[in-house]
C-alpha positions as CSV (number, residue, x, y, z in Angstrom):
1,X,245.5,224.8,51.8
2,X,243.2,222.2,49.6
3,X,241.5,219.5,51.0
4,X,244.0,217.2,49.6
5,X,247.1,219.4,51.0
6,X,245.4,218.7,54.5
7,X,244.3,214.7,53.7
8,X,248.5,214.0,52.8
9,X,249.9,216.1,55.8
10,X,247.5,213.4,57.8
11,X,248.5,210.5,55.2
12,X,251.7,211.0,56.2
13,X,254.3,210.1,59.2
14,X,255.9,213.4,60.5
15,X,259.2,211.4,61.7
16,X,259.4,208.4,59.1
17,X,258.1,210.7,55.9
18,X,256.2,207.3,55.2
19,X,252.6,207.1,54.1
20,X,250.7,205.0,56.5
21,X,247.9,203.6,53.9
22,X,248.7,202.4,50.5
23,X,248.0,202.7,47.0
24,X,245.4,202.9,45.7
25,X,243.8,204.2,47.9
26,X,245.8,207.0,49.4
27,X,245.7,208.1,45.8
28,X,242.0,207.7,44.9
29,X,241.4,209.8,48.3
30,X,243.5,212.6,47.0
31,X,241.7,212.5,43.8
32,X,238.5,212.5,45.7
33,X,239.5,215.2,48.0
34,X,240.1,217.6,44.8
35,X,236.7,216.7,43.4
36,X,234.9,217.5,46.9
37,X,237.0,221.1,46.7
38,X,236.2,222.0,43.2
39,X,232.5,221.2,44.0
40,X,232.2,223.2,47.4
41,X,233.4,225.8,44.8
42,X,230.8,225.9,42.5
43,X,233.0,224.2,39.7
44,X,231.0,220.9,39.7
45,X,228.0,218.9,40.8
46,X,226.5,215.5,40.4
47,X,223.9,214.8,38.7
48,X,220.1,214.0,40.8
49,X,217.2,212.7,39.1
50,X,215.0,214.8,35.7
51,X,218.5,216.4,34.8
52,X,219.8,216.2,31.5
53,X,222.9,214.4,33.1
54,X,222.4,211.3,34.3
55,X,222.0,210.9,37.6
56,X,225.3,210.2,39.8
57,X,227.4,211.6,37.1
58,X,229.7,214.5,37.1
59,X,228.4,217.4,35.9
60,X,230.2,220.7,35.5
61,X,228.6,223.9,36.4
62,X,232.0,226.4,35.7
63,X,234.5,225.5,33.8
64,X,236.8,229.0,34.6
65,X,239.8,228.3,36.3
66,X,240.0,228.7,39.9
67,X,243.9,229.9,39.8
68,X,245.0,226.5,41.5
69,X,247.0,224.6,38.7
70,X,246.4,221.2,41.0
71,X,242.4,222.2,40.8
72,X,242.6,223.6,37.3
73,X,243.8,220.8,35.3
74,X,241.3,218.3,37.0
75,X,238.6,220.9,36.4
76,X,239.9,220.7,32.8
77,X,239.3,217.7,32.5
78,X,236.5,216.3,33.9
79,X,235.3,219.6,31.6
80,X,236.8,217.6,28.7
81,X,234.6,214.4,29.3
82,X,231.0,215.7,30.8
83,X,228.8,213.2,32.5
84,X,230.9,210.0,34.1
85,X,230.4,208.9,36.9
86,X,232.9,210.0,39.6
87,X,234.3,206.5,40.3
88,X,235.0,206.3,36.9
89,X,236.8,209.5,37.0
90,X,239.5,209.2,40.0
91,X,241.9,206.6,39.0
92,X,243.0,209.3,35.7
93,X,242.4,212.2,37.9
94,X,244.7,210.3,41.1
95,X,247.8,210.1,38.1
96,X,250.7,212.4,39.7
97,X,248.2,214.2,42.1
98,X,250.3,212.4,44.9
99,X,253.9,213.7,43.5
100,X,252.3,217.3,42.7
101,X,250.9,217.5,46.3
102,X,254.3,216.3,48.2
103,X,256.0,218.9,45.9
104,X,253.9,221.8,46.5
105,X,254.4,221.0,50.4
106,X,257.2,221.0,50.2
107,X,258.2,224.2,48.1
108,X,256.4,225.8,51.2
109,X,258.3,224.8,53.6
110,X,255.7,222.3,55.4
111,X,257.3,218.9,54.1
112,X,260.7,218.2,53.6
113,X,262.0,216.0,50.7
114,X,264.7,213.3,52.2
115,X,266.8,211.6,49.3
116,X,267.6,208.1,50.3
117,X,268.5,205.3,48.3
118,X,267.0,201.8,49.5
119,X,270.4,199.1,49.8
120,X,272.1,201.6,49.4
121,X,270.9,201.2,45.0
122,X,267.7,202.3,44.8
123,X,266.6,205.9,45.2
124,X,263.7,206.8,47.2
125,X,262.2,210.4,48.9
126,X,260.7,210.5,52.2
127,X,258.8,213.2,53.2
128,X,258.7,214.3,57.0
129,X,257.6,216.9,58.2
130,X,259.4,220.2,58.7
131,X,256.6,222.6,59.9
132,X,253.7,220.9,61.6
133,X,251.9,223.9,62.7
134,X,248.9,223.8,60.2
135,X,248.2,219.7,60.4
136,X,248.5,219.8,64.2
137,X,245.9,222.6,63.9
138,X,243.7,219.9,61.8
139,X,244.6,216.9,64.5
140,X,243.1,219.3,67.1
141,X,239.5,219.8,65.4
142,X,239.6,216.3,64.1
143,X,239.8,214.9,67.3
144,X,237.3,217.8,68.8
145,X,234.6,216.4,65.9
146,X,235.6,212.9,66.6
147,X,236.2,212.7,70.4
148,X,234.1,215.7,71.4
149,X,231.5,215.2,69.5
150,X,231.5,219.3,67.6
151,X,229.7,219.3,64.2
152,X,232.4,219.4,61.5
153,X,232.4,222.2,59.4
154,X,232.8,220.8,55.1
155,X,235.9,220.8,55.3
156,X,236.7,218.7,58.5
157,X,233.8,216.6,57.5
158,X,235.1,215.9,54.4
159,X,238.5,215.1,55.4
160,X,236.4,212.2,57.9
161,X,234.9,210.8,55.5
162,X,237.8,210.0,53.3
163,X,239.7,208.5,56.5
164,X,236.9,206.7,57.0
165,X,236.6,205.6,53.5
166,X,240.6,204.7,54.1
167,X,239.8,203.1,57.6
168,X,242.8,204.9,59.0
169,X,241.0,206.8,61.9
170,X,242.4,205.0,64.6
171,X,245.7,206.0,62.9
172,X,245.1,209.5,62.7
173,X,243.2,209.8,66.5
174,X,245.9,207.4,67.9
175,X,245.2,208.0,72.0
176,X,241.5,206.9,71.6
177,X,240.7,204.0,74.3
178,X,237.7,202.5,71.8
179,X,238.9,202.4,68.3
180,X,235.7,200.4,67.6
181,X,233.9,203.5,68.8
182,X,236.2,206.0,66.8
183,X,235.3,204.6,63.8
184,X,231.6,204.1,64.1
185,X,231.8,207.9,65.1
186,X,233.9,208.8,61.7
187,X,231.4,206.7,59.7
188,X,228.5,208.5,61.7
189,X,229.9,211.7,60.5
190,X,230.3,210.4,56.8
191,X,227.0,209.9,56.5
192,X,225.2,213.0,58.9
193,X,224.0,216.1,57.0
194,X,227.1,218.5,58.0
195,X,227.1,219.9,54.5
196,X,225.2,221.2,51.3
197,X,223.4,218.5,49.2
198,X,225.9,219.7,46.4
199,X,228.5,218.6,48.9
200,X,227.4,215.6,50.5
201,X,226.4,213.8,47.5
202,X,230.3,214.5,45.6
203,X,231.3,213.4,49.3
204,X,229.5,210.5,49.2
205,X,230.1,209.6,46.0
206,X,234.1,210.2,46.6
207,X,233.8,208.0,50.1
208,X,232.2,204.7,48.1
209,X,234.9,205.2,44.8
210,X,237.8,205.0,48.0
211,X,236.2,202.2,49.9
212,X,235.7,200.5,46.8
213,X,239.7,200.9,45.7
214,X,240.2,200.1,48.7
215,X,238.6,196.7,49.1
216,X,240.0,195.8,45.4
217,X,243.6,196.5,46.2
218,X,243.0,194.4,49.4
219,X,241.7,191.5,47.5
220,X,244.5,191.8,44.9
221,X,247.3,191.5,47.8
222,X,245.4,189.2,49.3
223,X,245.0,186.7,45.8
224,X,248.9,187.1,45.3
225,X,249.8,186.2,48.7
């Protein structure tokens, strides 16, 4: 599965088919979870110092499709406009990820897609989970990295630091005594070198565009409240 197949499945309530974070940032995570995949594939890069990108921006090493349409069209176009910066990048790369991920999930028999209608007028689709095999399989070394203390592999590590970037740890690990503690350990692992440089700069740079959509939606809620 991608990175952002496994993020949702977490994202997600098994019983409720409810996400447990909002938008935008559930969305900006996904889009940042695609980025970190097509760069642990060789597809992209950001930018250091003396290259002929600026620094911090995307740059794209491969442009050949991987044979993912999800990963292919993002890779299209970030391809399509060369050298932003990655923040400046995930709220068009985040449009209909969500709805393309939920469906995919649930054409495989992982998710299942529950037609409701809210009032009994408006329609709405939950998405509980029908085969939780595979994200009980990423609870288990999430909490082995987290709890344990095991070096996260990319993948795990990456899925950390987008939680963290989410602050919905203590949602994910839910039997942890010290949530304080859980989350200084997830932001611990954000930041540790558990990856490639390639990696753990399009990491970092996906884990401060999140935080930062975060803390905006927050602020707008908060200013209309």
């Amino acid at each position: 599965m991608l990175i952002a197949e496994d993020l949702l499945l977490l994202l997600y309530d098994d019983e409720s088919g409810k996400p447990i974070t909002g938008s935008p940032g559930l969305d900006y995570a996904l889009a940042g979870a695609v980025l970190i995949e097509l760069t642990m594939l060789g597809k992209l890069d950001v930018a250091g110092e003396g290259e002929e990108v600026k620094r911090g921006r995307l740059k794209v090493l491969d442009a050949t499709p991987t044979g993912d349409g999800i990963l292919d069209e993002r890779l299209a176009y970030v391809a399509g406009k060369p050298g932003k910066r990655p923040k400046d990048q995930i709220g068009r790369l985040s449009k209909k990820l969500r709805e393309q991920v939920l469906a995919r999930l649930a054409e495989r028999g992982v998710l299942e897609a529950d037609q409701d209608k809210v009032l009994g007028l408006f329609p709405v689709t939950r998405w509980p989970a029908k085969d939780a095999r595979h994200e009980a399989q990423m609870r288990t070394a999430l909490e082995s990295v987290l709890k344990v203390g095991t070096t996260p592999d990319e993948r795990t590590g990456a899925l950390v630091a987008l939680l963290s970037a989410l602050n919905v740890v203590p949602k994910i690990v839910t039997d942890a005594v010290d949530k304080k503690a859980l989350k200084q350990r997830a932001k611990e692992i954000a930041e540790s070198d558990w990856a490639a440089d390639a990696v753990k700069k399009a990491v970092s740079e996906m884990q401060a565009a999140v935080t930062t959509a975060v803390v905006v939606s927050t602020g707008a809620v908060a200013a209309g409240s």
